[in-house]
C-alpha positions as a Markdown table, in Angstrom:
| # | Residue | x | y | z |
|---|---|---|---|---|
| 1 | Unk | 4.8 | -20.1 | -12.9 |
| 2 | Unk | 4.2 | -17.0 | -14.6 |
| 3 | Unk | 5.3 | -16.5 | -18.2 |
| 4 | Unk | 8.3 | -15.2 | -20.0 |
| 5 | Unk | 6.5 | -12.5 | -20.9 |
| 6 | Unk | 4.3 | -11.0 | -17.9 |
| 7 | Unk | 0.5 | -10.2 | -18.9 |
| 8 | Unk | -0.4 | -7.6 | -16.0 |
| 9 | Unk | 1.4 | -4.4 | -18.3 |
| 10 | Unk | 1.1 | -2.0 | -20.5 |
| 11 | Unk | 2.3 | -3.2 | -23.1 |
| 12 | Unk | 0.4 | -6.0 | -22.8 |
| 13 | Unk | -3.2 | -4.7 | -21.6 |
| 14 | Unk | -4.1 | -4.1 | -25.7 |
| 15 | Unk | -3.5 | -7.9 | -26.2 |
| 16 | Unk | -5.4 | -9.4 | -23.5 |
| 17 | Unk | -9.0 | -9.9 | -23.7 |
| 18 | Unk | -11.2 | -9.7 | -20.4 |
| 19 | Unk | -13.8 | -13.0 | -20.5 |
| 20 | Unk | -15.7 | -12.6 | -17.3 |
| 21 | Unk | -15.8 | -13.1 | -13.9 |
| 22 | Unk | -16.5 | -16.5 | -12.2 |
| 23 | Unk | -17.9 | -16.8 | -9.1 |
| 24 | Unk | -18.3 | -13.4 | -8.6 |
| 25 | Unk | -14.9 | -13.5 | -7.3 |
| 26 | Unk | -12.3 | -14.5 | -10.5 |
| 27 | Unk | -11.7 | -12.2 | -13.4 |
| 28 | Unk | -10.6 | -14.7 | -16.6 |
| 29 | Unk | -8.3 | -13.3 | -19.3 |
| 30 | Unk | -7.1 | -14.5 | -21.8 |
| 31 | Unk | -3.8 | -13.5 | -23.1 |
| 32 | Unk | -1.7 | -14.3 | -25.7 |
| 33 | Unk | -2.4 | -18.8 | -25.7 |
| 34 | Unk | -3.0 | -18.7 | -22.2 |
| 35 | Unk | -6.0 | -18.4 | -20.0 |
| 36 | Unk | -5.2 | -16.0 | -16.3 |
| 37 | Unk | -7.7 | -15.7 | -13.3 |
| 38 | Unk | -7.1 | -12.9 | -11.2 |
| 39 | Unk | -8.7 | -12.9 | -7.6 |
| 40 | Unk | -10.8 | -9.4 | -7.3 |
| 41 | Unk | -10.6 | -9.4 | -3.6 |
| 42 | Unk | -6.7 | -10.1 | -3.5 |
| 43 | Unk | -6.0 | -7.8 | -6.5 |
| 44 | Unk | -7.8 | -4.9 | -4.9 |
| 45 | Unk | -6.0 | -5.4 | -1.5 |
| 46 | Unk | -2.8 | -5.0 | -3.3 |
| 47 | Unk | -3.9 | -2.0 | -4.7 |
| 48 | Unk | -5.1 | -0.7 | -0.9 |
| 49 | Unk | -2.0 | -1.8 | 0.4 |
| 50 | Unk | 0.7 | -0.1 | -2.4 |
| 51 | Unk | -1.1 | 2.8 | -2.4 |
| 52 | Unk | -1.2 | 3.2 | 1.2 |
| 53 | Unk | 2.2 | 2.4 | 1.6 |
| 54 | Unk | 3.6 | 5.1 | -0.4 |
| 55 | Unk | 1.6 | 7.6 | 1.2 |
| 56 | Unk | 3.1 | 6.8 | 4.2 |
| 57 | Unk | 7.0 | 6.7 | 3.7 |
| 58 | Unk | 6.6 | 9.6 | 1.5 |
| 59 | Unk | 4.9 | 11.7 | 4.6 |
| 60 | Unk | 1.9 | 12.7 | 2.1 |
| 61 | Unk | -1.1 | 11.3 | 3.5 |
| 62 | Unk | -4.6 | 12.1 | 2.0 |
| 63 | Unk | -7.7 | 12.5 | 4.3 |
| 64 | Unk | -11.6 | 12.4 | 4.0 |
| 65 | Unk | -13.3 | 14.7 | 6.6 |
| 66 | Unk | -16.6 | 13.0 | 8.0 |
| 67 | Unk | -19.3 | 14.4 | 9.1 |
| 68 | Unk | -20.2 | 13.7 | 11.9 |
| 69 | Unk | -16.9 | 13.8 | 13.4 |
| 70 | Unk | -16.3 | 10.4 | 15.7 |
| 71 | Unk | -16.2 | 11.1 | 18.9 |
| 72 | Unk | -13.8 | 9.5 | 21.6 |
| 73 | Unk | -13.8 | 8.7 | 25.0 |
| 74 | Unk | -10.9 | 6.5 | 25.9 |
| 75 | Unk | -9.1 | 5.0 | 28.8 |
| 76 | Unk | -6.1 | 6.5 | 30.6 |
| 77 | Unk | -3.8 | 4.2 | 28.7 |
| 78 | Unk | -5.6 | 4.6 | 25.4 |
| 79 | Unk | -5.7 | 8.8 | 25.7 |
| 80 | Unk | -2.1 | 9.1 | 26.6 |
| 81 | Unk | -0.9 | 7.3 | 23.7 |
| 82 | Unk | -3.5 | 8.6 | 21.3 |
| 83 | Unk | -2.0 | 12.3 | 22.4 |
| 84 | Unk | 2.0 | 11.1 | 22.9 |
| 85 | Unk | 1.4 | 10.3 | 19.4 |
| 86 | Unk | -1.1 | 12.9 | 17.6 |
| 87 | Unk | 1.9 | 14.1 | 15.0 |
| 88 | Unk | 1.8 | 10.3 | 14.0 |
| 89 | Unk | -2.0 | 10.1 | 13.6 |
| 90 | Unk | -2.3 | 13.7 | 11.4 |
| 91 | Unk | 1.2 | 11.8 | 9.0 |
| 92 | Unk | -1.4 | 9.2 | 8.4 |
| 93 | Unk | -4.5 | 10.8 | 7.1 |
| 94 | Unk | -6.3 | 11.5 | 10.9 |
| 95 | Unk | -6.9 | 14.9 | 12.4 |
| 96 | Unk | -7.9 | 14.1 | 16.0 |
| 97 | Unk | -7.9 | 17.0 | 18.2 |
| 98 | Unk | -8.1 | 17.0 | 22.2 |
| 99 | Unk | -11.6 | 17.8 | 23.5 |
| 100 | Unk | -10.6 | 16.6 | 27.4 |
| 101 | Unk | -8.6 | 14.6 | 29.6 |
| 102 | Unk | -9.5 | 11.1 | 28.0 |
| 103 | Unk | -11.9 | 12.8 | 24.9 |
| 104 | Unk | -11.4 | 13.3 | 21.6 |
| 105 | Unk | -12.8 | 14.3 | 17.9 |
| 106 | Unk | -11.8 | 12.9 | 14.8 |
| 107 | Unk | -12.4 | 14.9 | 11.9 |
| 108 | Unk | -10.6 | 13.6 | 9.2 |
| 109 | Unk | -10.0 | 9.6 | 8.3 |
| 110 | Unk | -7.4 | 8.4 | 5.9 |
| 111 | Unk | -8.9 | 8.5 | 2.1 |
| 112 | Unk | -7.3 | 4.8 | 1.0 |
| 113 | Unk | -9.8 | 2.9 | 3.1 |
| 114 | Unk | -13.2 | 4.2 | 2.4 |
| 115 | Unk | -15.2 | 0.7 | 2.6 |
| 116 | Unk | -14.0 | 0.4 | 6.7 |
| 117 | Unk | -16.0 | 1.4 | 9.7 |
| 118 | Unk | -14.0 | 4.5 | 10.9 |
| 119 | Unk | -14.7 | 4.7 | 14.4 |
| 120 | Unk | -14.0 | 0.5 | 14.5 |
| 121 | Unk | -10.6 | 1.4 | 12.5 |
| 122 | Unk | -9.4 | 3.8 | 15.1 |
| 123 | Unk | -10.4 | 1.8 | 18.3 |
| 124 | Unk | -8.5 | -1.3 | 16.3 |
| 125 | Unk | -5.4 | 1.0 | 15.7 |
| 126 | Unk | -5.2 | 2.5 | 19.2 |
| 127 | Unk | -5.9 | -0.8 | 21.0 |
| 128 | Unk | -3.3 | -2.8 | 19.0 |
| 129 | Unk | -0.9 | -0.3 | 18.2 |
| 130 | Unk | 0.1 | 0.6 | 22.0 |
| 131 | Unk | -1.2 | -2.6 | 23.6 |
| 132 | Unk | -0.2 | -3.1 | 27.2 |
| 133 | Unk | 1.5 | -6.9 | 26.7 |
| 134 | Unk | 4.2 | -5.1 | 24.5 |
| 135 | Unk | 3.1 | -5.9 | 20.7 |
| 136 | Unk | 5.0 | -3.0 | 19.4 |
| 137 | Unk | 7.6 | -2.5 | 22.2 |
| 138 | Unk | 11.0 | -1.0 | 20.8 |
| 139 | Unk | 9.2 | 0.6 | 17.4 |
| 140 | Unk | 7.6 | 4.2 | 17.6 |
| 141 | Unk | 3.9 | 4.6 | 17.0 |
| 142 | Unk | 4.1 | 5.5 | 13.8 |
| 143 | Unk | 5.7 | 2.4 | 13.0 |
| 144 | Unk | 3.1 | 1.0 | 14.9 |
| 145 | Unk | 0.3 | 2.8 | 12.9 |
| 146 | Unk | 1.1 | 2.6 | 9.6 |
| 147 | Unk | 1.2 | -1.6 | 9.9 |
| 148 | Unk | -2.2 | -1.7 | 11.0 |
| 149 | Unk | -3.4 | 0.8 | 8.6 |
| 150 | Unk | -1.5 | -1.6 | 5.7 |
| 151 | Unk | -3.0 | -5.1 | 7.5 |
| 152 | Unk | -6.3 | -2.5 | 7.3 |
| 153 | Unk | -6.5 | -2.5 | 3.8 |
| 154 | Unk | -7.8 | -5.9 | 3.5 |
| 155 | Unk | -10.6 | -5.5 | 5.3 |
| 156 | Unk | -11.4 | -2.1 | 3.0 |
| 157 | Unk | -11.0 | -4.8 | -0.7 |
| 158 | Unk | -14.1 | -5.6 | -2.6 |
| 159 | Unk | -14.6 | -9.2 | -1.6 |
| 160 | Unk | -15.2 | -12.5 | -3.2 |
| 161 | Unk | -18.8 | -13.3 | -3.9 |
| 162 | Unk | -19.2 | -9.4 | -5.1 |
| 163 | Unk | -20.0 | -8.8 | -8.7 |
| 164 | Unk | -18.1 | -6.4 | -10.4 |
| 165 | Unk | -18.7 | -4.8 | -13.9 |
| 166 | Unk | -16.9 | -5.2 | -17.1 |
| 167 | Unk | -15.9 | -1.6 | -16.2 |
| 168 | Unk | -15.3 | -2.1 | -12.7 |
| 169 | Unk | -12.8 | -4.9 | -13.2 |
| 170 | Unk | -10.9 | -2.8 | -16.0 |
| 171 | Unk | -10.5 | 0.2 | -13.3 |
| 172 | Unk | -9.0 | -1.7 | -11.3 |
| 173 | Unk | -6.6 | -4.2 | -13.3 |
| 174 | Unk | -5.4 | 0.4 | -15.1 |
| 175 | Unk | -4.7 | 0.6 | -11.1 |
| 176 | Unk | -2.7 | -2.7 | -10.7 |
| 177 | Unk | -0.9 | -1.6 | -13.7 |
| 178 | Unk | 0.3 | 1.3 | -11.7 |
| 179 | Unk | 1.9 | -0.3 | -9.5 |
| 180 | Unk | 6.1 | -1.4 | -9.7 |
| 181 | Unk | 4.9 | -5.1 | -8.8 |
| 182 | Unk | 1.2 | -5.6 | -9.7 |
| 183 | Unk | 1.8 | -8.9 | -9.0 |
């Protein structure tokens, strides 16, 4: 039940007063006569996930170029919907360009998941995304996409059982408080 008055704002931030972290995974705070434990590993998620989110309905994705560039050899099935739907890919965050019949290189990754496995990401995306037994049928692949890439950004959360410093945790409770719904 949360309170009349809602802890995770602005306004409030100056009144609360950061304890710890238990577990390595729960931040206490206390605020106000009550005491709050925020789960890291959920909290950063949400973070992941809004952020993400917006990028994609607004069209203004953000990318981090690797080096070395991942390169691709896929299946018939795989190749023809990674190039019926390269527009979709580069709205996301990937530049992929066509290096053959079935091969590709990936030069740029989305920026909001920097914790994942690229290569893995990509293989996941394509495989689920345009899978033969019709998980996706009737929506287009950028539809497609951009749900993975949101399901993705749990895997990219700090998880439980990681320590995180005073200043760690603050960073990120100043980016749940960015959010419309930190919650």
């Amino acid at each position: 039940e949360l309170p009349e008055e809602v802890f995770l704002s602005k306004k409030a931030l100056p009144q609360f007063r950061l304890i710890g972290q238990v577990f390595d995974t729960y931040w206490m705070i206390e605020y106000k006569d009550a005491l709050y434990l925020i789960d890291q590993h959920a909290a950063h998620e949400k973070v992941n996930y809004e952020r993400l989110l917006k990028r994609v309905r607004e069209r203004r994705p953000e990318s981090q170029y690797i080096y070395p560039p991942i390169l691709l050899s896929l299946g018939m099935r795989e190749a023809r919907a990674v190039t019926d739907n390269l527009s979709a890919f580069s709205e996301l965050g990937f530049e992929i360009e066509e290096a053959g019949e079935r091969d590709f290189v990936v030069r740029a990754v989305p920026a909001d998941l920097p914790e994942l496995d690229k290569k893995e990401l990509l293989l996941e995306i394509i495989d689920e995304a345009f899978d033969e037994t019709g998980r996706g049928r009737g929506r287009t692949g950028y539809e497609s996409i951009s749900d993975k890439l949101a399901s993705m950004s749990c895997k990219a959360a700090v998880k439980g059982n990681n320590y995180l410093s005073e200043a760690e945790m603050r960073e990120l409770i100043g980016e749940l408080l960015t959010l419309d719904n930190p919650y």
